[in-house]
C-alpha positions as CSV (number, residue, x, y, z in Angstrom):
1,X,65.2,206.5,76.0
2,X,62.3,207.4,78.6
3,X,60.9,210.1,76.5
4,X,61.3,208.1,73.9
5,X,59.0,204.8,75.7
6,X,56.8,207.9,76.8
7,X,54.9,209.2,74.6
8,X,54.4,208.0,70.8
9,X,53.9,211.2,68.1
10,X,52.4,211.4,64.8
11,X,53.3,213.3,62.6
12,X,52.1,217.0,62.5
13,X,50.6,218.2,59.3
14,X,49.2,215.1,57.9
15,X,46.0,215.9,59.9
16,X,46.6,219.4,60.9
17,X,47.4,218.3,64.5
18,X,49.7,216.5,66.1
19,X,49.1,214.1,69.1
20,X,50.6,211.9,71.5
21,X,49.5,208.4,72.8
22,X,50.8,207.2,76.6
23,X,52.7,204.3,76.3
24,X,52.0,201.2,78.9
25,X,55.5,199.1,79.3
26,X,54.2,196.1,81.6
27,X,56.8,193.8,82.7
28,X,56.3,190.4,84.1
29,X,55.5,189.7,87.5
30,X,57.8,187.7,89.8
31,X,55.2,184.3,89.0
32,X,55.0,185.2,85.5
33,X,58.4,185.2,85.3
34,X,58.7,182.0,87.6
35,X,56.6,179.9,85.2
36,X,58.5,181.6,82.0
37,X,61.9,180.3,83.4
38,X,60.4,176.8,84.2
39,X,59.3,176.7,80.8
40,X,62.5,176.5,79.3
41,X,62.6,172.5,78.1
42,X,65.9,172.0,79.8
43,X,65.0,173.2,82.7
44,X,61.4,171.3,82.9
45,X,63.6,168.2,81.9
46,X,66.1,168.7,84.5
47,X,63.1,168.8,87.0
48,X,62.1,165.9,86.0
49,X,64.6,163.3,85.8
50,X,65.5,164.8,89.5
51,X,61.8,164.1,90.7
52,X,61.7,160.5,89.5
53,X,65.2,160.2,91.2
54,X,63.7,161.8,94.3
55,X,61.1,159.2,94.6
56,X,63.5,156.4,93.3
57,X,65.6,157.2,96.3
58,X,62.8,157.4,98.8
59,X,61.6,154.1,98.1
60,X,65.3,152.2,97.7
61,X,66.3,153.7,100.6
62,X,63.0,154.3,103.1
63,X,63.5,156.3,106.2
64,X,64.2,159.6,106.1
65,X,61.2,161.6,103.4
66,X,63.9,164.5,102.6
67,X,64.5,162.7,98.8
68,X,60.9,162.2,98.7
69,X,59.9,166.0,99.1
70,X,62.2,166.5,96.9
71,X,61.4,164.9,94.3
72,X,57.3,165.7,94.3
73,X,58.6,169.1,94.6
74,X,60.5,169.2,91.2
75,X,57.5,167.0,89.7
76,X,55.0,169.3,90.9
77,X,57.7,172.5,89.0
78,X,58.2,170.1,86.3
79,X,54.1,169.7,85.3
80,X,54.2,173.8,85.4
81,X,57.1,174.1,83.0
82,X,56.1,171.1,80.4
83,X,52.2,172.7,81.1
84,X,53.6,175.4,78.8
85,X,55.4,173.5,76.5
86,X,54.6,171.0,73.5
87,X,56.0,167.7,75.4
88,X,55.1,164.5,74.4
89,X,53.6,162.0,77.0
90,X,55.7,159.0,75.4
91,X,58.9,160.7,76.1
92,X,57.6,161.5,80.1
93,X,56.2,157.4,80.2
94,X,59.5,156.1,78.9
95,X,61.4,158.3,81.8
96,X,59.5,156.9,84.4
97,X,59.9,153.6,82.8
98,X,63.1,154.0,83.3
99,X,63.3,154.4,87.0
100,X,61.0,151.5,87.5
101,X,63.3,149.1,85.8
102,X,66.3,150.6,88.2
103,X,64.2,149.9,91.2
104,X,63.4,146.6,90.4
105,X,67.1,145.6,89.5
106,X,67.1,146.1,93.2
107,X,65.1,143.6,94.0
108,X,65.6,141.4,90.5
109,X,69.2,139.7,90.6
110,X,69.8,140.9,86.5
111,X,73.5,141.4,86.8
112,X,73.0,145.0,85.9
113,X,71.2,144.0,82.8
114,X,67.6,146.0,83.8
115,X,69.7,149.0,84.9
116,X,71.1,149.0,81.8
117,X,67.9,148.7,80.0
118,X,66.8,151.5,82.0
119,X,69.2,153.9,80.6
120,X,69.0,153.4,77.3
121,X,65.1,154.2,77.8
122,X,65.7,157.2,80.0
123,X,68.0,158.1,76.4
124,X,65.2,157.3,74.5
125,X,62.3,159.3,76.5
126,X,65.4,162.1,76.6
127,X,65.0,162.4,72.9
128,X,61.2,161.8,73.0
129,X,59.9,164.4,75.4
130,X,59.7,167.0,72.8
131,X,59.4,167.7,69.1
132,X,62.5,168.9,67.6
133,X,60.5,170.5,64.2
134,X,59.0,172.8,66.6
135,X,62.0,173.9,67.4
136,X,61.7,172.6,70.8
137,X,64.1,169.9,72.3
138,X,66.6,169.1,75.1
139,X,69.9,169.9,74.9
140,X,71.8,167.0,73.9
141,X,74.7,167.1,75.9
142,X,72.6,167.6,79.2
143,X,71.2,164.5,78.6
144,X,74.2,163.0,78.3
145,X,75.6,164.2,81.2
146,X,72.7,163.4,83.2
147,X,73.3,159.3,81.8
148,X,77.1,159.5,82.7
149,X,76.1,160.8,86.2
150,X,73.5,157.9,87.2
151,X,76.5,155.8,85.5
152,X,78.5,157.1,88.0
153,X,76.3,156.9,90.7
154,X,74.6,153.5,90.1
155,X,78.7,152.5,89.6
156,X,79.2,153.3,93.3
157,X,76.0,152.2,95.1
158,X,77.0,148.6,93.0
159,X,80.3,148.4,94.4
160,X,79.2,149.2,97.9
161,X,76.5,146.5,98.1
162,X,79.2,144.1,96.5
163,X,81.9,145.1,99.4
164,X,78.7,144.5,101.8
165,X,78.1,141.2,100.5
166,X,81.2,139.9,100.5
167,X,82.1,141.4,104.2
168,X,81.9,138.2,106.6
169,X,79.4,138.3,108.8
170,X,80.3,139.9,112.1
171,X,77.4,138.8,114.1
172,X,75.1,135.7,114.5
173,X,76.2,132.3,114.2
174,X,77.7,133.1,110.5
175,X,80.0,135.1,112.8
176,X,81.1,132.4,114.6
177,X,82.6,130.6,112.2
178,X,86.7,130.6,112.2
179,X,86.4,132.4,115.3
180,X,88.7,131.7,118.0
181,X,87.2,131.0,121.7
182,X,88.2,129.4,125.1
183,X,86.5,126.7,126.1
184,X,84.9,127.0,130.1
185,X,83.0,124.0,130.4
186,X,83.6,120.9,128.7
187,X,82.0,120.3,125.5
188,X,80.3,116.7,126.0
189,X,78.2,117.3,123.7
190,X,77.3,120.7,125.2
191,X,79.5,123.1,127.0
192,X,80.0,126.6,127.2
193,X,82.7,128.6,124.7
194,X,83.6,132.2,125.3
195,X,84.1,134.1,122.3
196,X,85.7,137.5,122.5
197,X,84.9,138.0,125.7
């Protein structure tokens, strides 16, 4: 196969000679074959629904910058990958819309309802990003599992802020209440009540 990638021959006799050309092989370098790989639509997708998460994270939950990095790092690999590909900006905007309306149902008392909304524009984006007649689109049921995961997710972070808000209050004067003290000083009006301790 070497001698064969070698050297290419043509035929003796046509031209009363025969002669051989050198054949160059060139093979990719490692950042060629970086961007190739980011290219691949599912992989520039995955990128970035996990940088708009990154960020989404950071500012839900400030105080530590590791989701943040994070997620401007996949953007950044993200841009490189959809930089190479016929993407669609509507299908990017609607994504990002999407994590908008998830923070603000932080904030916004919606019952779920703009979480909701939010996924079925991350769907829609999903579908949008690129043009399937050019033979370039996302795999379906990646973005599908990606919608069941933040299901999941947003499914879990709901029921722990719901335990948390119906916890009693264990400190302040909200804590107080029901609790059971001993009385050291007469209460007439004011006394002195030790609680616990």
């Amino acid at each position: 196969m070497t001698s064969l990638l070698s050297s290419i021959v043509a035929p003796s006799g046509v031209f009363g000679f025969a002669a051989s050309f050198p054949l160059q092989v060139q093979t990719n370098g490692p950042i060629a074959s970086a961007i190739a790989a980011l290219a691949d639509p599912n992989v520039a997708y995955l990128l970035l629904v996990l940088g708009f998460l990154g960020l989404f994270l950071e500012l839900s939950s400030p105080g530590t910058s590791v989701p943040g990095v994070v997620g401007v790092i996949a953007l950044i690999l993200s841009a490189v990958g959809l930089s190479q590909l016929p993407f669609d900006w509507r299908g990017a905007l609607l994504i990002l819309a999407a994590f908008i309306l998830f923070f603000a149902d932080i904030f916004v008392p919606s019952l779920g309802l703009l979480t909701l909304t939010g996924l079925a524009v991350m769907v829609a984006g999903s579908y949008l990003l690129f043009d399937d007649a050019r033979g370039v689109f996302v795999s379906r049921p990646l973005i599908w599992a990606i919608v069941v995961a933040m299901v999941a997710v947003f499914v879990v972070i709901g029921g722990f802020a719901l335990t948390v808000w119906r916890r009693k209050p264990a400190t302040g004067r909200e804590g107080l209440v029901g609790a059971v003290g001993t009385v050291r000083k007469t209460l007439a009006p004011d006394g002195v009540v030790f609680v616990a301790g």
